[in-house]
C-alpha positions as a Python dict, from the first residue, in 0.01 Angstrom:
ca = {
    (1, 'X'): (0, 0, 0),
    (2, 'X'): (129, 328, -88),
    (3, 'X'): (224, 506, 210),
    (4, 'X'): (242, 958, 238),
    (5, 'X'): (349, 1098, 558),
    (6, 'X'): (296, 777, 735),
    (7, 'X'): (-73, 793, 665),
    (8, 'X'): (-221, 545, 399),
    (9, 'X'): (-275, 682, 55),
    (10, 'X'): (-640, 639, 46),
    (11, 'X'): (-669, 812, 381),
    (12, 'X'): (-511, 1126, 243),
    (13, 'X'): (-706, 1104, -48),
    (14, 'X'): (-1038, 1080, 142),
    (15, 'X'): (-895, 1402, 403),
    (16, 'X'): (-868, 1567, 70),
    (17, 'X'): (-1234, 1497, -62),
    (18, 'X'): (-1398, 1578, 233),
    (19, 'X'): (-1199, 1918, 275),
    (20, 'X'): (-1299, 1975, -115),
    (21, 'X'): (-1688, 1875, 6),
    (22, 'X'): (-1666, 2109, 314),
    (23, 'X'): (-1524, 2426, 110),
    (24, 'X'): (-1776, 2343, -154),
    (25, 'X'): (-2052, 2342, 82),
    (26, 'X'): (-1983, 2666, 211),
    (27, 'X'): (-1974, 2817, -172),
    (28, 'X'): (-2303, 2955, -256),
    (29, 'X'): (-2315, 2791, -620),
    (30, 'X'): (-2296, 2453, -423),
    (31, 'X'): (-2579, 2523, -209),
    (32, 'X'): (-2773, 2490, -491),
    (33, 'X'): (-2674, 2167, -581),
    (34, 'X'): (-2951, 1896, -521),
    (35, 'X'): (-2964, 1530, -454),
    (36, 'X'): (-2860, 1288, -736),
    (37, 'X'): (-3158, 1088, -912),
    (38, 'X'): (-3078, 729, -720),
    (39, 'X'): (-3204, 900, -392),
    (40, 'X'): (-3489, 1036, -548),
    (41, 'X'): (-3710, 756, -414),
    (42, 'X'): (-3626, 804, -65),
    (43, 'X'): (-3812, 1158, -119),
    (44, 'X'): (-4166, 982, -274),
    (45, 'X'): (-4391, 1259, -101),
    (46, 'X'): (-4172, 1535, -193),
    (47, 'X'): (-4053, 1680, -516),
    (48, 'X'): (-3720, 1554, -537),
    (49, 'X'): (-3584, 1794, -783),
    (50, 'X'): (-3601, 2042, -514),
    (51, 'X'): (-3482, 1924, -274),
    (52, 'X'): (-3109, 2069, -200),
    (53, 'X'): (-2800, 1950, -63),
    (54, 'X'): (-2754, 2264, 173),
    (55, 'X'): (-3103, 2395, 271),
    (56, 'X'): (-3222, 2049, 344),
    (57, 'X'): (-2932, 1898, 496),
    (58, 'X'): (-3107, 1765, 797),
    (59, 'X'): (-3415, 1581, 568),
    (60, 'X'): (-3127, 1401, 348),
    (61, 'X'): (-2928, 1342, 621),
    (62, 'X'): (-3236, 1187, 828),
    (63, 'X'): (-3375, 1016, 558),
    (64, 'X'): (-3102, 836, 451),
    (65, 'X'): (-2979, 778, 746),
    (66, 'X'): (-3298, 566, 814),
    (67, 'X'): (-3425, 408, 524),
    (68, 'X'): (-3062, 458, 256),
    (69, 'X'): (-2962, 190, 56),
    (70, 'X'): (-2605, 135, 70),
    (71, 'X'): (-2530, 347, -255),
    (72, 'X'): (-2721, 630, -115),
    (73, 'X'): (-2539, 572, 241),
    (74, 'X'): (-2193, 586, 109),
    (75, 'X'): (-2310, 945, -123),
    (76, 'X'): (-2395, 1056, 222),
    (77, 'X'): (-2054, 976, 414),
    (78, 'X'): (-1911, 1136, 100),
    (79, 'X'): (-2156, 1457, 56),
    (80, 'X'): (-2127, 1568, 401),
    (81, 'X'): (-1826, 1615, 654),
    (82, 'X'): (-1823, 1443, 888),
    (83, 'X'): (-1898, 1676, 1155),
    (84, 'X'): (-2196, 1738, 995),
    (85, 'X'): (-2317, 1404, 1083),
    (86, 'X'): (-2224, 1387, 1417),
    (87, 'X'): (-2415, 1700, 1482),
    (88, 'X'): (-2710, 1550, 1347),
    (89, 'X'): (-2682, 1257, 1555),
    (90, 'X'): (-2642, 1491, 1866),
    (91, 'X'): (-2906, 1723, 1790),
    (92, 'X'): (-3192, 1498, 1616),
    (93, 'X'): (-3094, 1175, 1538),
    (94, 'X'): (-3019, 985, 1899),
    (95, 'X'): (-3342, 1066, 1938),
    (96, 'X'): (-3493, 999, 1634),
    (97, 'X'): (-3327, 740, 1460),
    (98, 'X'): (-3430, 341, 1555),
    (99, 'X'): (-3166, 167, 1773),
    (100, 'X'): (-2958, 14, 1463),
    (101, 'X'): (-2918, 250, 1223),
    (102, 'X'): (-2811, 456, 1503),
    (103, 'X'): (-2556, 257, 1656),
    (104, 'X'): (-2457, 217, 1301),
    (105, 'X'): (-2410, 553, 1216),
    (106, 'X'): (-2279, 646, 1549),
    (107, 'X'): (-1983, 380, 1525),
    (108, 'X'): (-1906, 514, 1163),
    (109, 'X'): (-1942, 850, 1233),
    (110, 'X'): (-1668, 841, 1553),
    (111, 'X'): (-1856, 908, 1819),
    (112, 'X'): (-1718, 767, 2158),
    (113, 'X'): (-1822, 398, 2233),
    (114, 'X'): (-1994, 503, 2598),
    (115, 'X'): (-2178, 784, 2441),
    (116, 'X'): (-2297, 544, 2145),
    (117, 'X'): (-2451, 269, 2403),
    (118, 'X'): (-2566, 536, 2638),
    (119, 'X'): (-2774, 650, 2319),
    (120, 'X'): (-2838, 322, 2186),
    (121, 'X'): (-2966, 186, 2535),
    (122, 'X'): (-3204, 541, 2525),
    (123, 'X'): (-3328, 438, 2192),
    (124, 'X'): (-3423, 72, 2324),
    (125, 'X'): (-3615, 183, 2604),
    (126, 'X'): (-3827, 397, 2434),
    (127, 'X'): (-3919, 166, 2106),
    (128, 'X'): (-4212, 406, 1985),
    (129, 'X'): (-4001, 673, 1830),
    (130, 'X'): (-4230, 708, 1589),
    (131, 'X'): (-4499, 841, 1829),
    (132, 'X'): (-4286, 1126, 1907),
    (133, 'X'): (-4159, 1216, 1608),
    (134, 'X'): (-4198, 1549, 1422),
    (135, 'X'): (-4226, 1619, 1064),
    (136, 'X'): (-3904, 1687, 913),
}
């Protein structure tokens, strides 16, 4: 394996892409940008064209992160920084998202293995998330 800095080449290579995603998502011509047409039916009730990367971060994020196919999941990891994510999972998604795909994303996403159960354990003991919910 090619090696740069001690760091594996692929490693570099995704620190690069992701700093390329953040700066893009802070340039307003990217903000415009919306979802590519393999996610589309993820978004049935809405009107996918739409639906932006930026404006509606939290809805593709949540979305995905619940119902994504594996295609759409790995378009997410690679369409969002990473910190993105995690403060989605802080804010909404602990709370939100069913007990696997959020100990799944959690694990993925870095956040700290006793924060991840202690969320995980929340999300068992209350199974009726869906009760609670609110509309994206």
């Amino acid at each position: 394996m090619l090696r740069h800095y001690g760091l594996p080449l692929l490693n570099i290579e995704l620190i690069h892409y992701r700093n390329v995603m953040k700066e893009k998502m802070e340039n307003s011509l990217y903000a415009d940008a919306g979802i590519p047409e393999f996610v589309f039916p993820l978004f049935w009730e809405y009107d996918p064209g739409t639906i932006k990367i930026i404006k509606h971060a939290d809805l593709i994020i949540c979305r995905i992160m619940e119902r994504g196919t594996w295609s759409s999941m790995l378009w997410l990891a690679e369409t969002y920084p990473k910190e993105k994510l995690v403060s989605f999972l802080e804010k909404r998604g602990r709370r939100i998202l069913p007990f696997r795909e959020l100990n799944y994303w959690a694990l993925v996403s870095g956040i700290s293995i006793e924060k991840k159960e202690k969320w995980v354990k929340e999300s068992r003991e209350n199974p009726d998330v869906w009760r609670a919910r609110h509309a994206h």
